[in-house]
ZAMARGU-4260 file (C-alpha; in steps of 0.2 Angstrom, whole numbers, plus 5000, padded with zeros to 4 digits):
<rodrens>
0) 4661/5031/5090 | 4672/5040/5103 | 4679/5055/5097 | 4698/5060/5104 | 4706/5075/5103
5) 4724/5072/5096 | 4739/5085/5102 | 4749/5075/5090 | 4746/5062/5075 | 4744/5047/5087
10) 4744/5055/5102 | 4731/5055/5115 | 4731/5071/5124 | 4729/5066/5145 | 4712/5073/5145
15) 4706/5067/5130 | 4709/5052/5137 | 4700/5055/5152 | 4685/5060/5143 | 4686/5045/5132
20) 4688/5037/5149 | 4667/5042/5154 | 4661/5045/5135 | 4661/5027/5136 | 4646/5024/5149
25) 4638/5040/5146 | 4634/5037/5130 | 4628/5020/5134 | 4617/5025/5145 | 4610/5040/5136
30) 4608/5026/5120 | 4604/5011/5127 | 4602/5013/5145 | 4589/5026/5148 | 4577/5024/5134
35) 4573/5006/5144 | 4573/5013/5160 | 4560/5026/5154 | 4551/5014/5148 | 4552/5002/5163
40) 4546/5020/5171 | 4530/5020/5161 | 4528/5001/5165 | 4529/5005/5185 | 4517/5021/5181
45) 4505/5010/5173 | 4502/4999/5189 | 4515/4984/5181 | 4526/4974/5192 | 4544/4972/5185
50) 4550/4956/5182 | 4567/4950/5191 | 4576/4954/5172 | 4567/4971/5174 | 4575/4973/5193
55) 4595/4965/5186 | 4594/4979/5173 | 4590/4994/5184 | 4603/4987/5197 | 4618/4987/5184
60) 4612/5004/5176 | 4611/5012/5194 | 4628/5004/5199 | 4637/5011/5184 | 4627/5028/5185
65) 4633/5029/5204 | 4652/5025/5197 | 4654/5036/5186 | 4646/5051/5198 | 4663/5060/5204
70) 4667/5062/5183 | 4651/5068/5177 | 4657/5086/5181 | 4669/5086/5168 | 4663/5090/5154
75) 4649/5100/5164 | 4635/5097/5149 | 4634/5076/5155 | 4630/5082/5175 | 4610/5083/5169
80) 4612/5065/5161 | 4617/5059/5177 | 4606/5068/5187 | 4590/5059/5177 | 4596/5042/5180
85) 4598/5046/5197 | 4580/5054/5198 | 4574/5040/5189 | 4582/5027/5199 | 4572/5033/5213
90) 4556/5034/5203 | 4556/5019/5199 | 4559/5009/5214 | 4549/5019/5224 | 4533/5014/5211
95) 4541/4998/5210 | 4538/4993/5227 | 4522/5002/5227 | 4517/4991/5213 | 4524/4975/5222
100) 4513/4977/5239 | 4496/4985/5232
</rodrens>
């Protein structure tokens, strides 16, 4: 699925490399990732708890989203991925824990 760009028949140019480097999570996350925290969003909106599989999940997808931060400005079309994971790690906890005490 990752697509490099090749200064000679098998040869990796550097920065090929390096963006092969973040493709990898990036595209998990935009894939996998962030269609179940959307729709763990909708379940906080909707006045759901989330379950301690729900909380695992959101913990490993912020951690990796918060790694890969200093390399999301390169290329410059993957900053507004990170930017809704980052939002929606702070939407959902915040409704999380509103969720949780009311």
């Amino acid at each position: 699925d990752i697509c490099y760009r090749r200064n000679r028949p098998g040869r990796v140019a550097s920065s090929s490399a390096e963006d092969g480097i973040i493709y990898v999570p990036i595209r998990r996350f935009e894939t996998r990732r962030l269609p179940r925290a959307l729709a763990l969003q909708k379940k906080v909106d909707g006045s759901k708890r989330l379950n301690d599989l729900d909380m695992a999940f959101l913990e490993e997808v912020f951690s990796d989203a918060r790694r890969i931060s200093p390399m999301v400005d390169r290329p410059p079309e993957w900053k507004p991925l990170y930017e809704k994971a980052a939002s929606l790690d702070d939407e959902i906890m915040t409704k999380a824990r509103e969720n949780k005490a009311g």
